[in-house]
LUMGU-788971 format. One record per residue (C-alpha): residue number from 1; x, y, z. Coordinates in Angstrom, 2 decimals, decimal comma. Example, Ala and Ser with C-alpha at 12.3 -4.5 7.8 and 13.67 -1.06 7.14 Angstrom:
2
(atom 1 (12,30 -4,50 7,80));
(atom 2 (13,67 -1,06 7,14));
This chain:
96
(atom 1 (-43,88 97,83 122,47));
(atom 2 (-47,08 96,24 124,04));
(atom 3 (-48,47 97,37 127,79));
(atom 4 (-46,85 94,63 129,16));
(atom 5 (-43,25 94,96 127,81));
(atom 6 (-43,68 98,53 129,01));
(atom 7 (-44,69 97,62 132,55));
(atom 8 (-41,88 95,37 132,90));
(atom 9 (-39,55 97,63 131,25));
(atom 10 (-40,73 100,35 133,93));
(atom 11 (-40,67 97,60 136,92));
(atom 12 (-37,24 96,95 136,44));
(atom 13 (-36,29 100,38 137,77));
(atom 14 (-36,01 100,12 141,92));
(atom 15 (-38,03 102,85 142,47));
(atom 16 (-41,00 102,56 140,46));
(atom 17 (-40,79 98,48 141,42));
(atom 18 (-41,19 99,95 145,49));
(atom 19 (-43,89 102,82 144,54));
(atom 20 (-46,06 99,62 142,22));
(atom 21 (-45,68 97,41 145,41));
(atom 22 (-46,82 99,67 147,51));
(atom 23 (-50,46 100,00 145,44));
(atom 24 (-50,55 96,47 145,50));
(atom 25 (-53,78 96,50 147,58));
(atom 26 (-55,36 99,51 145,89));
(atom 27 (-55,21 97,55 142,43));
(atom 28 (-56,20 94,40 143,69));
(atom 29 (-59,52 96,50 145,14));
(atom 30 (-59,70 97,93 142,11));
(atom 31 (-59,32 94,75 139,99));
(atom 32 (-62,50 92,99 142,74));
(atom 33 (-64,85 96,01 141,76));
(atom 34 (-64,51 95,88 138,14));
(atom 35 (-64,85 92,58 138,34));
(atom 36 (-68,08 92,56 140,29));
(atom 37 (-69,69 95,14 138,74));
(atom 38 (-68,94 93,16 135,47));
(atom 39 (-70,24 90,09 136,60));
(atom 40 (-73,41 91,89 137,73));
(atom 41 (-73,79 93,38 133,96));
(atom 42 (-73,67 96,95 135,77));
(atom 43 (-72,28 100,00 133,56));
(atom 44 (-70,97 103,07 135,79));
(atom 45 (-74,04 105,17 135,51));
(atom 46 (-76,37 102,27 136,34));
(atom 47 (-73,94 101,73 140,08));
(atom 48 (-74,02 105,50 140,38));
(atom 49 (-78,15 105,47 140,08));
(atom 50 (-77,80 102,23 142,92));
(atom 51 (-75,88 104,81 145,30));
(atom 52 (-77,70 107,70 144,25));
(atom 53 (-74,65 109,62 143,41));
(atom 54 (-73,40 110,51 138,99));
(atom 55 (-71,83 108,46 136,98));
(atom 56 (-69,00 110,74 136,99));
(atom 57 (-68,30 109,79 140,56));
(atom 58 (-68,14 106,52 139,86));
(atom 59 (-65,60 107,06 137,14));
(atom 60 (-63,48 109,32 139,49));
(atom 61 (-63,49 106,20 142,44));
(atom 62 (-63,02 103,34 140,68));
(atom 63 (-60,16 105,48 138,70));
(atom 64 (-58,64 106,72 142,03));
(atom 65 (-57,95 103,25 143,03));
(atom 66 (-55,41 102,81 139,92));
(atom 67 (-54,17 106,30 140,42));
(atom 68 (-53,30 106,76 144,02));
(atom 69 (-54,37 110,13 144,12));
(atom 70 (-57,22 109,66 146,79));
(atom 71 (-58,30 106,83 149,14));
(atom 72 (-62,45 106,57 149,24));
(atom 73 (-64,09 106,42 152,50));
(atom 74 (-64,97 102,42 153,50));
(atom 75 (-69,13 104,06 153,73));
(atom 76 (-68,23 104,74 149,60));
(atom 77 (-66,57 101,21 149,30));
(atom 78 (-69,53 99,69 151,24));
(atom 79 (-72,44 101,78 149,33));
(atom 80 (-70,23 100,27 145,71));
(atom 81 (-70,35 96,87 147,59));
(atom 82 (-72,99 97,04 147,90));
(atom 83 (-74,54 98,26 144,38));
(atom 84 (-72,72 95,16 142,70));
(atom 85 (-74,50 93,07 144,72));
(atom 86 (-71,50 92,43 147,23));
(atom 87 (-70,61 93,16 150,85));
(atom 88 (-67,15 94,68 151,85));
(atom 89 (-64,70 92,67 153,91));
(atom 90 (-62,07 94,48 155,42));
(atom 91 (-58,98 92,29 157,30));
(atom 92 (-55,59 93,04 159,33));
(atom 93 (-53,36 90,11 158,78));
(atom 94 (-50,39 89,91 160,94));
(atom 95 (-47,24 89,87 158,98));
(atom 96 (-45,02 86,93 159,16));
């Protein structure tokens, strides 16, 4: 069984389907700074150095983001922005 038969597997359960919905901005944050720092050609240690923080810090935000375990301050998500070479946007959108 490949990731993806697994994930749909576990998304057909109600619960886990309301807990994965409710990350849905967390990984789509997540999924915009790997991205960036990708497209930049940055490693972790080499954002780290840009913030002045360890590489180990970096591996502990960007994995907290898939994890749900702890939300980063926006000053971390702008100084990460910021290192990839980006600037943070955050919106409220009224719902429909």
């Amino acid at each position: 069984m490949n990731h993806s038969e697994i994930r749909a597997q576990a998304l057909e359960n109600v619960d886990t389907k309301a807990a994965f919905d409710g990350m849905k901005a967390e990984f789509d944050l997540l999924r915009q700074m790997l991205a960036a720092r990708q497209r930049n050609g940055l490693n972790q240690a080499e954002v780290a150095q840009k913030m002045g923080t360890h590489a180990p810090s970096i591996t502990r935000l960007e994995s907290s983001l898939g994890n749900g375990r702890h939300s980063p301050s926006i000053s971390t998500l702008q100084k990460y922005a910021k290192a990839v070479g980006c600037t943070l946007e955050i919106n409220l959108v009224q719902n429909p």
